[in-house]
C-alpha positions as CSV (number, residue, x, y, z in Angstrom):
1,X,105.1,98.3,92.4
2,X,101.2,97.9,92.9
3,X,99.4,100.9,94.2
4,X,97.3,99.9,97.3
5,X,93.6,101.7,97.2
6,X,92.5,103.7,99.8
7,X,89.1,103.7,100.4
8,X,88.3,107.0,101.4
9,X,89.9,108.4,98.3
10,X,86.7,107.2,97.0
11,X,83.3,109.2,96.9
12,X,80.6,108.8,99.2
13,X,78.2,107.3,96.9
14,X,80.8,104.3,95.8
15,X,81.6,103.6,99.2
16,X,77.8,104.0,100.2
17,X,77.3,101.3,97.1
18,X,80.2,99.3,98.3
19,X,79.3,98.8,101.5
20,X,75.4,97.9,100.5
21,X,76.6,95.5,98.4
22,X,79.1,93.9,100.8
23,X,75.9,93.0,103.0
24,X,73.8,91.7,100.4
25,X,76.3,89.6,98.5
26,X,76.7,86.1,100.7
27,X,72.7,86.4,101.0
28,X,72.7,86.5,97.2
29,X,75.1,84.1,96.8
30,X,73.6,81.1,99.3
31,X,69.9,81.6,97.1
32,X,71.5,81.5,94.0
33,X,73.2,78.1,94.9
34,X,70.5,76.7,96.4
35,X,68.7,77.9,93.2
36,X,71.3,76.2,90.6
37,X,71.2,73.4,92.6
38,X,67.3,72.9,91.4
39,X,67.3,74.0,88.5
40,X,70.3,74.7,86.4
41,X,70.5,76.3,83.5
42,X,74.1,77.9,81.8
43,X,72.9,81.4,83.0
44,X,72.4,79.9,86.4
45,X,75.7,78.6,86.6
46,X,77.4,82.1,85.5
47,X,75.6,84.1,87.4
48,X,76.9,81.8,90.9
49,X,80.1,81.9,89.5
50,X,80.4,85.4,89.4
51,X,78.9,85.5,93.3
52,X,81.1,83.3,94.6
53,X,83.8,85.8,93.1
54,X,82.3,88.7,94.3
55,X,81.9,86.9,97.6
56,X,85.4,85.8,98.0
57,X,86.7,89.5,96.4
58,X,84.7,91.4,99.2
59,X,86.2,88.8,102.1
60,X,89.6,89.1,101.1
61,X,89.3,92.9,100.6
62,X,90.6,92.5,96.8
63,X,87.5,95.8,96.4
């Protein structure tokens, strides 16, 4: 059976952190595209991968 997280069974610095970062993500995510759409490199391409993850993670609440 998978434990479901509560989130305030969490300190108040994580879900200080978490929160922060849930607003900044999408913002983060739409430059870096626009960005590896100019010039892409591998570390580009990674890095946007990982975003759209992050993105997707945070709208789902998978965190």
């Amino acid at each position: 059976m998978r434990k479901r997280f509560n989130l305030y069974s969490f300190p108040t610095w994580l879900r200080n952190f978490r929160a922060i970062l849930e607003q900044f993500i999408l913002p983060l995510t739409i430059f870096q595209g626009i960005r590896t759409l100019f010039f892409p490199t591998t570390f580009d391409v990674f890095l946007l991968a990982i975003f759209v993850v992050l993105t997707i993670a945070f709208h789902l609440d998978w965190f």
